[in-house]
C-alpha atoms as an extended CHARMM CRD file, in Angstrom:
* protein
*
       273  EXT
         1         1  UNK       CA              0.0000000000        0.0000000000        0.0000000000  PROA      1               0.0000000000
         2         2  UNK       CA              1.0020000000        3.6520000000       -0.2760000000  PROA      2               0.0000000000
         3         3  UNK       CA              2.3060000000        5.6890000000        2.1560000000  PROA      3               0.0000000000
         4         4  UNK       CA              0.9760000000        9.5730000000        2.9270000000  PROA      4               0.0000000000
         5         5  UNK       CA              2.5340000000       12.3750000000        4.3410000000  PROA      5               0.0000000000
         6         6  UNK       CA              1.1600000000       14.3840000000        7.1940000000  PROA      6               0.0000000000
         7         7  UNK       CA             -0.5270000000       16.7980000000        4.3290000000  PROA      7               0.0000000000
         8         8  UNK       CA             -2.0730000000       12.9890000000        3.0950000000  PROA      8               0.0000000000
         9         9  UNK       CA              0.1410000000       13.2140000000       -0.4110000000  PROA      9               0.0000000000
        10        10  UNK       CA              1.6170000000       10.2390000000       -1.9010000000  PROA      10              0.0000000000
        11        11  UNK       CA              5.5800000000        9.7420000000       -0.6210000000  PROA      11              0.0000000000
        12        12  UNK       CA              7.0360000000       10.1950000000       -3.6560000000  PROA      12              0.0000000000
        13        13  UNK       CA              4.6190000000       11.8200000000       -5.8660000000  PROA      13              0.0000000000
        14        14  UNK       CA              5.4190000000       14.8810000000       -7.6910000000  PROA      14              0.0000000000
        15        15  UNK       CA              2.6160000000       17.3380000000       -6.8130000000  PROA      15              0.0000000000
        16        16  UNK       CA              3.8920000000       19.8050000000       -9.2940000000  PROA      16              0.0000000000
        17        17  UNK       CA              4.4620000000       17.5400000000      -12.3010000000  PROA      17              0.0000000000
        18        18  UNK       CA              1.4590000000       19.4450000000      -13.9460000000  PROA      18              0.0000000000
        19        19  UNK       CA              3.1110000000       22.7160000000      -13.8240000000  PROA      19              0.0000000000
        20        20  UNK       CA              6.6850000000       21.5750000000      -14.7360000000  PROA      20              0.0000000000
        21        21  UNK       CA              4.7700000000       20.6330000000      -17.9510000000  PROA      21              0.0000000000
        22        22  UNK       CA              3.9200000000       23.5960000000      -18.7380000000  PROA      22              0.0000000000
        23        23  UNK       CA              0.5040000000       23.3230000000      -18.7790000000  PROA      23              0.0000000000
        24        24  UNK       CA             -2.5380000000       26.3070000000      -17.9230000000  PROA      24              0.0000000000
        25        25  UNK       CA             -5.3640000000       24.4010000000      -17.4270000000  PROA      25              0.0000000000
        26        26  UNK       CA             -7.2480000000       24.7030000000      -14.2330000000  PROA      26              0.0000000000
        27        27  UNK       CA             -8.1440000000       21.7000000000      -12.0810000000  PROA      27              0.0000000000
        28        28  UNK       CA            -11.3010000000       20.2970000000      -13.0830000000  PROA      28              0.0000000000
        29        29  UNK       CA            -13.8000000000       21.3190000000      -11.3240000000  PROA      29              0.0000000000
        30        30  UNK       CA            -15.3830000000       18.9120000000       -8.8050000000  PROA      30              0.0000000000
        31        31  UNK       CA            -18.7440000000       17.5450000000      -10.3210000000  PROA      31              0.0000000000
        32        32  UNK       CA            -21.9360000000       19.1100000000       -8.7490000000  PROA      32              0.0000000000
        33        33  UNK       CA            -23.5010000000       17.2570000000       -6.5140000000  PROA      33              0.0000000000
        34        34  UNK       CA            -26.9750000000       15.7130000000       -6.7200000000  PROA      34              0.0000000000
        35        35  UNK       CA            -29.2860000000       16.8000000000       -3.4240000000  PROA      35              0.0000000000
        36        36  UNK       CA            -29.7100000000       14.4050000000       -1.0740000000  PROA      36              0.0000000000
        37        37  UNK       CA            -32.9370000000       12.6050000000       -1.1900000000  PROA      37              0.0000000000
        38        38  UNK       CA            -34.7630000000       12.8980000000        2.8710000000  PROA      38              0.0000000000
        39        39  UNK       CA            -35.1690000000        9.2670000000        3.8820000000  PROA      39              0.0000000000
        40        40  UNK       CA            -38.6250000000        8.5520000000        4.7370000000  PROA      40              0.0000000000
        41        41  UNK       CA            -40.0470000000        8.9690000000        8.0840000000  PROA      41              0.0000000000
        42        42  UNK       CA            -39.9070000000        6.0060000000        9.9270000000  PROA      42              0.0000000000
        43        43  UNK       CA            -43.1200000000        4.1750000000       10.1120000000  PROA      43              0.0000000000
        44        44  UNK       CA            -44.6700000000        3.4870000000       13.8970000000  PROA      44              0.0000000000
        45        45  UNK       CA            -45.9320000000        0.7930000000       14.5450000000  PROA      45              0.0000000000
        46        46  UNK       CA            -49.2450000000        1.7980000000       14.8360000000  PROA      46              0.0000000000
        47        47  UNK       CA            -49.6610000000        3.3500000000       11.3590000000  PROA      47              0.0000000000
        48        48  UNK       CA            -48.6230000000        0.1660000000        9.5460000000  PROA      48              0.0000000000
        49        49  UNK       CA            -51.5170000000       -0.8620000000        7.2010000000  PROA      49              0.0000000000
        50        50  UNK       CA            -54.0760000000       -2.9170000000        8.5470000000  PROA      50              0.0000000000
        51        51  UNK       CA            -53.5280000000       -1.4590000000       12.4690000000  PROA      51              0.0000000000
        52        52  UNK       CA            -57.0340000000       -1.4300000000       14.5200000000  PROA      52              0.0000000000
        53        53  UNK       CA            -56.0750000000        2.7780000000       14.6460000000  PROA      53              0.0000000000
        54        54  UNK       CA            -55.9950000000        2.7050000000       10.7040000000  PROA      54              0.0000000000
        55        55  UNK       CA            -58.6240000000        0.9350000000       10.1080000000  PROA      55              0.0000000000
        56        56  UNK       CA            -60.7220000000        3.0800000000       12.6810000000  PROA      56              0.0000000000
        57        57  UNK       CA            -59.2000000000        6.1970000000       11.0120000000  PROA      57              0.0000000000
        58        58  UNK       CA            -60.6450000000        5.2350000000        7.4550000000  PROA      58              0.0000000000
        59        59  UNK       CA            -63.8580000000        3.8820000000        8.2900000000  PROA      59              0.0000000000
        60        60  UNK       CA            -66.7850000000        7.0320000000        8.1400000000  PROA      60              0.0000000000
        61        61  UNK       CA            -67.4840000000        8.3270000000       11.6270000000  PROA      61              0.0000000000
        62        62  UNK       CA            -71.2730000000        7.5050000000       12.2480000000  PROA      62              0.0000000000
        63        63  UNK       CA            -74.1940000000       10.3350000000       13.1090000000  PROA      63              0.0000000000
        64        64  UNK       CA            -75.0390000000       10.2740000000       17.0550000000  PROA      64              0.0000000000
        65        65  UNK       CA            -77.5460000000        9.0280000000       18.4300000000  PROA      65              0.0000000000
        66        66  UNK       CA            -81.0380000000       10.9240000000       18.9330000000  PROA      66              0.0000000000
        67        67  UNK       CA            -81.8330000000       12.0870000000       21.8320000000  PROA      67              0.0000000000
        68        68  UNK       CA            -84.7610000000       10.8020000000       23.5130000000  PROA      68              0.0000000000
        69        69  UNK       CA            -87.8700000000       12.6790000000       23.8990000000  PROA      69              0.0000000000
        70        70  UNK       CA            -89.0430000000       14.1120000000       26.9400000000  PROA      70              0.0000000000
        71        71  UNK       CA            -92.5710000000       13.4810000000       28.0100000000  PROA      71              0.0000000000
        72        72  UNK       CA            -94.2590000000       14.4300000000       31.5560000000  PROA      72              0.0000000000
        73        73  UNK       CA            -94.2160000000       10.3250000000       32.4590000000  PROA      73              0.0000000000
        74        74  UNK       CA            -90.4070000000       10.2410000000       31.5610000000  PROA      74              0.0000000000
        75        75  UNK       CA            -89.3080000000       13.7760000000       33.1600000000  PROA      75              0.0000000000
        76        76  UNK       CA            -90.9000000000       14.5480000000       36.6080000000  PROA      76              0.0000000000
        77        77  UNK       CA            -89.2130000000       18.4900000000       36.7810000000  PROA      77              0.0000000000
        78        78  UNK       CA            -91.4870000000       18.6350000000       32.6890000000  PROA      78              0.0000000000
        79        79  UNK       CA            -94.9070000000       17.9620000000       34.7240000000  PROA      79              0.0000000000
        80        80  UNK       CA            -94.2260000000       20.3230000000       37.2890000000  PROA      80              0.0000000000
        81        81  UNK       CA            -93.6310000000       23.1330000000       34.9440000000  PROA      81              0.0000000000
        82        82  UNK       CA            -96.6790000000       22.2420000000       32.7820000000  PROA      82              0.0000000000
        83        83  UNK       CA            -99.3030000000       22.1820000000       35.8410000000  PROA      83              0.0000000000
        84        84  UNK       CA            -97.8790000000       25.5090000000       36.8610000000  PROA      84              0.0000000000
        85        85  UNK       CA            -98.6680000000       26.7520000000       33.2930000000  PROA      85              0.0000000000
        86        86  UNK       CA           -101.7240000000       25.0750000000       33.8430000000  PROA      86              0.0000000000
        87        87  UNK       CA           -102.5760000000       27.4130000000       37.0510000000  PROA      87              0.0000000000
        88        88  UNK       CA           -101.2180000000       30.5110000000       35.6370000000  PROA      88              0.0000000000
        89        89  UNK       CA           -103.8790000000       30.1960000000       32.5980000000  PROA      89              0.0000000000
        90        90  UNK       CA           -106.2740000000       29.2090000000       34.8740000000  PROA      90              0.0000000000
        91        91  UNK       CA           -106.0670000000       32.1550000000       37.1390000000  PROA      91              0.0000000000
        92        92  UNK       CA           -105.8720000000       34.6930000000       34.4790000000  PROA      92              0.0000000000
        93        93  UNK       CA           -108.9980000000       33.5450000000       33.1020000000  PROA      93              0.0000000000
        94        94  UNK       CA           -110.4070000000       33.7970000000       36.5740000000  PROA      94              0.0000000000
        95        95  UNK       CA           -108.3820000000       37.4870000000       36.5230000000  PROA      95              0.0000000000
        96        96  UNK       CA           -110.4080000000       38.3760000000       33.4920000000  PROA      96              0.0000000000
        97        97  UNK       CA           -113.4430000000       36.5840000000       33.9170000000  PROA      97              0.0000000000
        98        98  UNK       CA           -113.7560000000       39.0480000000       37.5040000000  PROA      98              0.0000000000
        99        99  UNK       CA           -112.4750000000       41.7480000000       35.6760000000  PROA      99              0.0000000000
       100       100  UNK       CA           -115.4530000000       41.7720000000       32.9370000000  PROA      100             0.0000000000
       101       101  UNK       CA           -118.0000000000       41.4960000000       35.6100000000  PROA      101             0.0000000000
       102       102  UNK       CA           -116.6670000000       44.5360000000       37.2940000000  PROA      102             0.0000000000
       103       103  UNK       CA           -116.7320000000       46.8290000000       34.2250000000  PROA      103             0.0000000000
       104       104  UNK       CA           -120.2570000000       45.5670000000       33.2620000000  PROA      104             0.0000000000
       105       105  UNK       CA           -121.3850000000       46.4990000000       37.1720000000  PROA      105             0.0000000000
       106       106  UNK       CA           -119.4400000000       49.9780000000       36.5570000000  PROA      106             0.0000000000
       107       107  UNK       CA           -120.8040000000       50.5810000000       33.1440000000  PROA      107             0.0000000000
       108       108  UNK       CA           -124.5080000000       50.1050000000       34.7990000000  PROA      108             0.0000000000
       109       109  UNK       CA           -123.8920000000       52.8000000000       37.4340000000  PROA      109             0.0000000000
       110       110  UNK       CA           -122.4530000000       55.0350000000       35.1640000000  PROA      110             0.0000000000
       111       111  UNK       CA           -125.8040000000       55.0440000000       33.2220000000  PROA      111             0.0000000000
       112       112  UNK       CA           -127.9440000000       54.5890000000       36.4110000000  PROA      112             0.0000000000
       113       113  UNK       CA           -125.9030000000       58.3310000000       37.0860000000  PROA      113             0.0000000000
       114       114  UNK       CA           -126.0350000000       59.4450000000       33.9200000000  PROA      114             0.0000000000
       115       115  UNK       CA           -130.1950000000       59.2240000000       33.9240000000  PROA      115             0.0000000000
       116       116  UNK       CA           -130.5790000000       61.0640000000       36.7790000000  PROA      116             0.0000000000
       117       117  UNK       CA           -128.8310000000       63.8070000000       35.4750000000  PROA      117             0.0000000000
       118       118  UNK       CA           -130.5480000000       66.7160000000       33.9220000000  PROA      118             0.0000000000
       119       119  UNK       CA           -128.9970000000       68.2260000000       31.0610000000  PROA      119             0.0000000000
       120       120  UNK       CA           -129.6380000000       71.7060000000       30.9340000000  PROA      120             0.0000000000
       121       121  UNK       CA           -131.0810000000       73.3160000000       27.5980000000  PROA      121             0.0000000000
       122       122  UNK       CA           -128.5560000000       75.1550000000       26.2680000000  PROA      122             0.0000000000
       123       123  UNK       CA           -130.5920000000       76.2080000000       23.2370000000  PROA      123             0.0000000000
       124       124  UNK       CA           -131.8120000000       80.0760000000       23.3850000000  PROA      124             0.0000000000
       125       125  UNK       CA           -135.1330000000       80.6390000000       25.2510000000  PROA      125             0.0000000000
       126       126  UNK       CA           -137.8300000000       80.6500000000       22.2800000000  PROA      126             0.0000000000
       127       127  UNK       CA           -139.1910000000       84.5600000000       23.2280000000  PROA      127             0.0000000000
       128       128  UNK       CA           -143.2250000000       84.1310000000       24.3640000000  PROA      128             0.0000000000
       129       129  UNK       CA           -145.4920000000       85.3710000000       22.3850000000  PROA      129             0.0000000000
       130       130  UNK       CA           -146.4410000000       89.0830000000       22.2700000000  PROA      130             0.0000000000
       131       131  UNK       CA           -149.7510000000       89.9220000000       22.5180000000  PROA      131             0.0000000000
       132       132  UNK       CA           -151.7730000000       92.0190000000       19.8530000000  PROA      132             0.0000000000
       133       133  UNK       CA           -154.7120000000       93.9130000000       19.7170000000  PROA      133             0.0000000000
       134       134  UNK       CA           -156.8650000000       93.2620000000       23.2860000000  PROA      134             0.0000000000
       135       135  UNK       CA           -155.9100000000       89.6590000000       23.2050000000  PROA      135             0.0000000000
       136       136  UNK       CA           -154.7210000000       87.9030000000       26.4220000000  PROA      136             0.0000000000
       137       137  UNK       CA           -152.2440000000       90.2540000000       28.3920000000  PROA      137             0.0000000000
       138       138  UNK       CA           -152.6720000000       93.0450000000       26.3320000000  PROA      138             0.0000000000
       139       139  UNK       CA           -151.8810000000       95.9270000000       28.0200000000  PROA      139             0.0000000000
       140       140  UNK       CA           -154.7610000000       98.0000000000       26.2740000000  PROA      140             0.0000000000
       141       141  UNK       CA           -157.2240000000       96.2010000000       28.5400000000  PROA      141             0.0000000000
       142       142  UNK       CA           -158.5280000000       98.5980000000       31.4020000000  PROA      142             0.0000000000
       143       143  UNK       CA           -157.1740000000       96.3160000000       34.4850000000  PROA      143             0.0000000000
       144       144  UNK       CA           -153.2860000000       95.3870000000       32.5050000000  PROA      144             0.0000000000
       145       145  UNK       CA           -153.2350000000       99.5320000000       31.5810000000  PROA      145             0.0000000000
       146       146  UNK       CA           -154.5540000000      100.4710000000       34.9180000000  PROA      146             0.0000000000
       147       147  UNK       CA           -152.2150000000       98.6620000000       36.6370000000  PROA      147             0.0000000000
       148       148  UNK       CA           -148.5570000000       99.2950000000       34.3370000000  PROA      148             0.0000000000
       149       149  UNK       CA           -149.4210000000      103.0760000000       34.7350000000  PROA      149             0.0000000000
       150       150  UNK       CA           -149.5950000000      102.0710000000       38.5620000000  PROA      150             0.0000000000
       151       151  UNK       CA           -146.0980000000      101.1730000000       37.8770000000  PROA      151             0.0000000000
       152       152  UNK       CA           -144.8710000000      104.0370000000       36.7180000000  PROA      152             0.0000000000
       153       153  UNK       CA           -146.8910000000      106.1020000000       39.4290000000  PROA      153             0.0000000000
       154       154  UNK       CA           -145.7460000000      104.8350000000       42.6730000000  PROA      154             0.0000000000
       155       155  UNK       CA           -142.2080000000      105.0300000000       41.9260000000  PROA      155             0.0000000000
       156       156  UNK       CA           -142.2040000000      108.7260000000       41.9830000000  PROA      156             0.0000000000
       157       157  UNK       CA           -140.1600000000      109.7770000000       39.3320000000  PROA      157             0.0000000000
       158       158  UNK       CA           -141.9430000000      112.6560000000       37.8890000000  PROA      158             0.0000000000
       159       159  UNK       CA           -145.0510000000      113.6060000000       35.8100000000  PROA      159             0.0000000000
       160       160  UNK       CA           -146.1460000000      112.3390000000       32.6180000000  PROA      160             0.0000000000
       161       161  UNK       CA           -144.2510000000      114.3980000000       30.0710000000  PROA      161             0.0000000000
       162       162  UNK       CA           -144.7710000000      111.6490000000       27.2550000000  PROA      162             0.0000000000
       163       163  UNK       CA           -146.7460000000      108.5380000000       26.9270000000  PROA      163             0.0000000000
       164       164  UNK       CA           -147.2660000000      105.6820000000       24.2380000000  PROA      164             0.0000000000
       165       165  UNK       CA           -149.6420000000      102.4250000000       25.0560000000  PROA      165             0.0000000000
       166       166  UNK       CA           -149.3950000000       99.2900000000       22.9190000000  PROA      166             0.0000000000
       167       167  UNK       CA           -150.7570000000       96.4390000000       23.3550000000  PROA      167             0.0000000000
       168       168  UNK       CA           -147.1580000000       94.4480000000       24.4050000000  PROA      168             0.0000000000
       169       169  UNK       CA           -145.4350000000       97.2870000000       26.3450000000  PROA      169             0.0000000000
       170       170  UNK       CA           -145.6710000000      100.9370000000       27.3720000000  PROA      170             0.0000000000
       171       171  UNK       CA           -143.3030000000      103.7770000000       27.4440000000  PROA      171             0.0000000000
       172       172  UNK       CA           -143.2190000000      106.6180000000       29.1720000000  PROA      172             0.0000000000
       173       173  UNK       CA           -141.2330000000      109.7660000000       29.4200000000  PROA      173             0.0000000000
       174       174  UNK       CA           -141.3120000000      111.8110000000       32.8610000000  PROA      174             0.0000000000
       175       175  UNK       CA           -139.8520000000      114.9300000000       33.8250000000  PROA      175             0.0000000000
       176       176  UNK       CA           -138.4970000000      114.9430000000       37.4560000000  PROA      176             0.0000000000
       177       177  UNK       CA           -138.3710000000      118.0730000000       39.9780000000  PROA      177             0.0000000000
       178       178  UNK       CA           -134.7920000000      117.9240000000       38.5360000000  PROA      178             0.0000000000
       179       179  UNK       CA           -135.9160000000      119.4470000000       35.4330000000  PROA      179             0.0000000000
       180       180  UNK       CA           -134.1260000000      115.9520000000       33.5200000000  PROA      180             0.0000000000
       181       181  UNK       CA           -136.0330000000      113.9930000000       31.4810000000  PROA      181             0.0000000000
       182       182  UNK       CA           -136.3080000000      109.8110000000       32.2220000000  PROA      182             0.0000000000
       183       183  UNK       CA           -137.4360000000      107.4510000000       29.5960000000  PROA      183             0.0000000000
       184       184  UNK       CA           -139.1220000000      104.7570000000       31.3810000000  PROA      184             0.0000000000
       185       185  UNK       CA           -140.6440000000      100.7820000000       30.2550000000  PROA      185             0.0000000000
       186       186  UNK       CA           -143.5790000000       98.8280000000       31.4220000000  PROA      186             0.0000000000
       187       187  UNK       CA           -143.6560000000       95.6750000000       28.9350000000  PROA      187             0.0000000000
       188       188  UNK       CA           -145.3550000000       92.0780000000       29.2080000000  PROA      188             0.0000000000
       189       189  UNK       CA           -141.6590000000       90.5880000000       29.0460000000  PROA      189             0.0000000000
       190       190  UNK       CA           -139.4050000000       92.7130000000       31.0750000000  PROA      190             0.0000000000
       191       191  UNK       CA           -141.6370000000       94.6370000000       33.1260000000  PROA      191             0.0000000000
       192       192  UNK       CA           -140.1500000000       97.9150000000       34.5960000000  PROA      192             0.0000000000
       193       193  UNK       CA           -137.2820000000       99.4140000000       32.8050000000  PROA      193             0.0000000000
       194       194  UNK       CA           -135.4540000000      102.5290000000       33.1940000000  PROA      194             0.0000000000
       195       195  UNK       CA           -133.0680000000      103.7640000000       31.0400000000  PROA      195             0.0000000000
       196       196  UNK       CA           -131.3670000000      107.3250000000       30.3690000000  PROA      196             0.0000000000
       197       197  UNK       CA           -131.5670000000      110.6960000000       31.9550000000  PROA      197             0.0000000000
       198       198  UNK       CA           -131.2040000000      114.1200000000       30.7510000000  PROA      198             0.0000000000
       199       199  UNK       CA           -129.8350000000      116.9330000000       31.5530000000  PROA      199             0.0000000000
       200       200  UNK       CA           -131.6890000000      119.5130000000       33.5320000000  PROA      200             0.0000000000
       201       201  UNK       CA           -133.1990000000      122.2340000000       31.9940000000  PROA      201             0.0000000000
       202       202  UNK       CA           -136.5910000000      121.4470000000       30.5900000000  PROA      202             0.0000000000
       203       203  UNK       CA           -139.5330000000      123.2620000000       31.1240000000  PROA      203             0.0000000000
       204       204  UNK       CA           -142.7230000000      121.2520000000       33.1840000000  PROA      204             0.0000000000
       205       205  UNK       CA           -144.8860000000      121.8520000000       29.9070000000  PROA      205             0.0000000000
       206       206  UNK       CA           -148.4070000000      120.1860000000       28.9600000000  PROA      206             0.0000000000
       207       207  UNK       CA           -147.2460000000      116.8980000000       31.6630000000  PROA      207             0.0000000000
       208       208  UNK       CA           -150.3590000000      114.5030000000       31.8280000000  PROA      208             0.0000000000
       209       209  UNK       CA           -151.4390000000      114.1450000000       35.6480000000  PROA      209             0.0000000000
       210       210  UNK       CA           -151.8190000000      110.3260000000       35.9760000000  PROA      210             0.0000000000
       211       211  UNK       CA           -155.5610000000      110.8710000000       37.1830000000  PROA      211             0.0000000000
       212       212  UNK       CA           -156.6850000000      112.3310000000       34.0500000000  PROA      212             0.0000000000
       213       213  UNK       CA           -156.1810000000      109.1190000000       32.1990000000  PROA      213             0.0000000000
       214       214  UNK       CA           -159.2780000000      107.0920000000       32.1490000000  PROA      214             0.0000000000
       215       215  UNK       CA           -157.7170000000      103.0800000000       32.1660000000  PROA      215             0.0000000000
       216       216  UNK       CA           -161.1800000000      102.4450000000       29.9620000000  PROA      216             0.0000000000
       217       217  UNK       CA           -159.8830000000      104.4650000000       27.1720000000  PROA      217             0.0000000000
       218       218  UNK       CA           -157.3360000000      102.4710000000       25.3220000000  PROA      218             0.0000000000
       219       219  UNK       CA           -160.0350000000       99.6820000000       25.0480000000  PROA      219             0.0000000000
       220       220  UNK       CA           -162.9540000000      101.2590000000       23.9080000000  PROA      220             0.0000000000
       221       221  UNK       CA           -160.9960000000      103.7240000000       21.3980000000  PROA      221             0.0000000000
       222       222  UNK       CA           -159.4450000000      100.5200000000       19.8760000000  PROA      222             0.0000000000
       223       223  UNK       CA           -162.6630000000       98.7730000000       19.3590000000  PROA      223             0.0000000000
       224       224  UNK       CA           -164.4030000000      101.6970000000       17.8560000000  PROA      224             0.0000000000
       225       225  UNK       CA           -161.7990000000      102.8210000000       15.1670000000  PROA      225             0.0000000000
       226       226  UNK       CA           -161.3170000000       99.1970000000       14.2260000000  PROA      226             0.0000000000
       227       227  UNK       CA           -164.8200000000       98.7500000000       13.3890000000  PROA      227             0.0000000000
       228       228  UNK       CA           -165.0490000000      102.1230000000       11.5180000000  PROA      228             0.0000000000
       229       229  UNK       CA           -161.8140000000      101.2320000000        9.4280000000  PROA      229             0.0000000000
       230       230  UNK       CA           -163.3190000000       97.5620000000        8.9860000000  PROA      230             0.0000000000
       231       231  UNK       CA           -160.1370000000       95.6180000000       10.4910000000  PROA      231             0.0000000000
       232       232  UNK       CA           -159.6910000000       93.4830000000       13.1610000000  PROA      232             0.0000000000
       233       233  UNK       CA           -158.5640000000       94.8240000000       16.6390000000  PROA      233             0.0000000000
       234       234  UNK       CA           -155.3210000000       93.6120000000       16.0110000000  PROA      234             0.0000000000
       235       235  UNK       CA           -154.4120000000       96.2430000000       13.4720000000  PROA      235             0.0000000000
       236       236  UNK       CA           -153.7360000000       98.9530000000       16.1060000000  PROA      236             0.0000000000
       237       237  UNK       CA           -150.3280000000       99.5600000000       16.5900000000  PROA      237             0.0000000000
       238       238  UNK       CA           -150.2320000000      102.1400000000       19.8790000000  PROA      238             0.0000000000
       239       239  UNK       CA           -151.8920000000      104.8180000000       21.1100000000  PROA      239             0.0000000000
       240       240  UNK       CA           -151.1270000000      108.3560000000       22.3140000000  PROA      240             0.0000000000
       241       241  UNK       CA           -152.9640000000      110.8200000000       25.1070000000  PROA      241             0.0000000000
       242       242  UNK       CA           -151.7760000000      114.1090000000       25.2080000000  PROA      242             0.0000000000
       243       243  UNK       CA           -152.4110000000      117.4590000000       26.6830000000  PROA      243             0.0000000000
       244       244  UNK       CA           -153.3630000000      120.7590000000       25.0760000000  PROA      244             0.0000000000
       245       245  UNK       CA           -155.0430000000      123.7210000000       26.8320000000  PROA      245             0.0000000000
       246       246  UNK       CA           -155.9500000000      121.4640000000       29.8700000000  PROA      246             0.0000000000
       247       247  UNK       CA           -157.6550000000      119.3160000000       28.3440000000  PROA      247             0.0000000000
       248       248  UNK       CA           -156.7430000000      115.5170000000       27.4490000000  PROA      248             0.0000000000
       249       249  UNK       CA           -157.1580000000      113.7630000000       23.6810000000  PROA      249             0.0000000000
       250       250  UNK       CA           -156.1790000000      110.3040000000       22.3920000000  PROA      250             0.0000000000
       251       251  UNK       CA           -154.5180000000      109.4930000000       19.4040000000  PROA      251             0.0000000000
       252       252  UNK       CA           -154.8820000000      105.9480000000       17.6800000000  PROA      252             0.0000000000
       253       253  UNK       CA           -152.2520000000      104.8740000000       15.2750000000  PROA      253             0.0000000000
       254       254  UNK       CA           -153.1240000000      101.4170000000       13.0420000000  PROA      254             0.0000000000
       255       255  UNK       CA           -150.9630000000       99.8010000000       11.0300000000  PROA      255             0.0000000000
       256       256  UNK       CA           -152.1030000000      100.9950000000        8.0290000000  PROA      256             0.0000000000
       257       257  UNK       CA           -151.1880000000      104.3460000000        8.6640000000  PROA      257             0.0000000000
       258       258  UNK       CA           -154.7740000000      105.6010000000        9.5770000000  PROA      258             0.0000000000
       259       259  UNK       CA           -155.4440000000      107.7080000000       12.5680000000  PROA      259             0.0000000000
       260       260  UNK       CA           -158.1780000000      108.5490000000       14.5400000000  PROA      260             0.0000000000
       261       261  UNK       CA           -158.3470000000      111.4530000000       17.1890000000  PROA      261             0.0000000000
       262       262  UNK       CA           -161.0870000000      110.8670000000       20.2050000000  PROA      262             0.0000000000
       263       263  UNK       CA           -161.3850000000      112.8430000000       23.5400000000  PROA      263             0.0000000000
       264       264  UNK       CA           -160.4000000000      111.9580000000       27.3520000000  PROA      264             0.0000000000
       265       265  UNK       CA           -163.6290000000      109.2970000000       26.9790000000  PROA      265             0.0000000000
       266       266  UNK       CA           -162.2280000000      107.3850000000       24.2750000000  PROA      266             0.0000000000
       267       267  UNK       CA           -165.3220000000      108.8840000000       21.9980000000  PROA      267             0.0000000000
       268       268  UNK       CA           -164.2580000000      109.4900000000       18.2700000000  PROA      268             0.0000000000
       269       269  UNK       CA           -163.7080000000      112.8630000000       17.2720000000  PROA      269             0.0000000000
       270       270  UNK       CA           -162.0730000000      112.6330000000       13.9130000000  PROA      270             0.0000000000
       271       271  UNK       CA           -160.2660000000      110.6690000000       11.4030000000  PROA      271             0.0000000000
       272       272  UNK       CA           -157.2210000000      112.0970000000       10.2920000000  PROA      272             0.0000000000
       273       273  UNK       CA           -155.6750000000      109.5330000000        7.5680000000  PROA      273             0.0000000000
């Protein structure tokens, strides 16, 4: 066998033969290598082919089981919940059935309440009817004339300065000792009015003194210029006394516009229209 030096040459070789020689070329360069191939993982022993674990591993895993269902034979804590639902339902029908009752008993009283309250009419009054001619209430009747100038008389106001009689009311216009004039109302609605006052300074001319008015006049003057005109009683509109020279004359006034004068009797004098 050869023998190496301590560099591992050949004793004896000539390590720079290839040089002496003359020669250029390069040492060949070493052949590439071809990568190693990994060995294969060693195979357990529990992965070898026809293992129980292999066999397990490619076998399809099966669906579980159903569960089983629950009925109030099988499950003791199901029956107790279902006979409390039971009880609630029950006792809210109860809850209701009590509770209809009491609103039925309520909505009785309420209309028990309601009928014994009066409603009041809220509607205007429908104004009475006025009377005309020497109907009912007329104040051109002896005792209804008679007793509005009483009216006017006992509240001592003044004398008659002005006076007009109709069959629904009567006004009147008096001069007081303050020299004023008041405009006074007797009707069949309102009874006694009084409304404005002068100012003082008119003269206590041609006043009417309430015992010169007969209370038969406005009756019988009515009647008697009705039937001379030919119309009913209840074409008079008013009538009028007044004073002139001391003595006293009525005026009738008709609808129509016709007028008859008379004297303090009520007797016709004249016909003016």
């Amino acid at each position: 066998m050869p023998e190496y030096d301590a560099f591992g040459r050949e004793i004896g070789e000539d390590t720079l033969s290839q040089w002496k020689q003359g020669s250029s070329a390069l040492p060949p360069e070493p052949a590439p290598q071809r990568p190693a191939t990994p060995a294969p993982a060693a195979v357990t022993a529990g992965d070898q082919l026809g293992s129980p674990a292999a066999a397990q591993a490619s076998l399809p895993q099966a669906a579980p089981a159903p569960r089983a269902r629950r009925t109030p034979a099988s499950d003791p804590g199901l029956r107790r919940r279902r006979r409390r639902r039971g009880t609630k339902l029950g006792l809210l029908l109860v809850a209701g059935w009590i509770a209809f009752n009491l609103i039925g008993t309520l909505v009785d009283k309420v209309e028990d309440a309601a009928r014994t309250i009066s409603v009041p009419n809220l509607s205007p009054p429908t104004p009475a009817e006025q009377p005309t001619g020497l109907g009912a209430g007329s104040l051109l009747r002896p005792a209804a004339f008679q007793r509005a100038l009483g009216d006017i008389r006992r509240r001592d106001i003044g004398r008659l300065q002005h006076l007009r009689v109709a069959p629904e009311r009567i006004d009147a216009t008096l001069h007081t000792p303050r020299s004023t004039l008041v405009n006074v109302q007797v009707s069949t609605a309102d009874g006694f009015q009084r409304f404005s006052e002068s100012s003082p300074g008119f003269p206590a001319t041609n006043t009417i003194p309430y015992g010169r008015l007969d209370p038969r006049v406005p009756q019988r003057l009515t009647r008697a210029a009705a039937e001379r005109l030919g119309q009913p009683e209840t074409a008079i509109n008013y009538l009028v006394p007044s004073r002139s020279d001391g003595a006293v004359t009525w005026g009738a006034y008709f609808k129509n516009g016709a007028i008859f004068l008379a004297d303090a009797r009520g007797r016709i004098t004249r016909r003016i229209n």
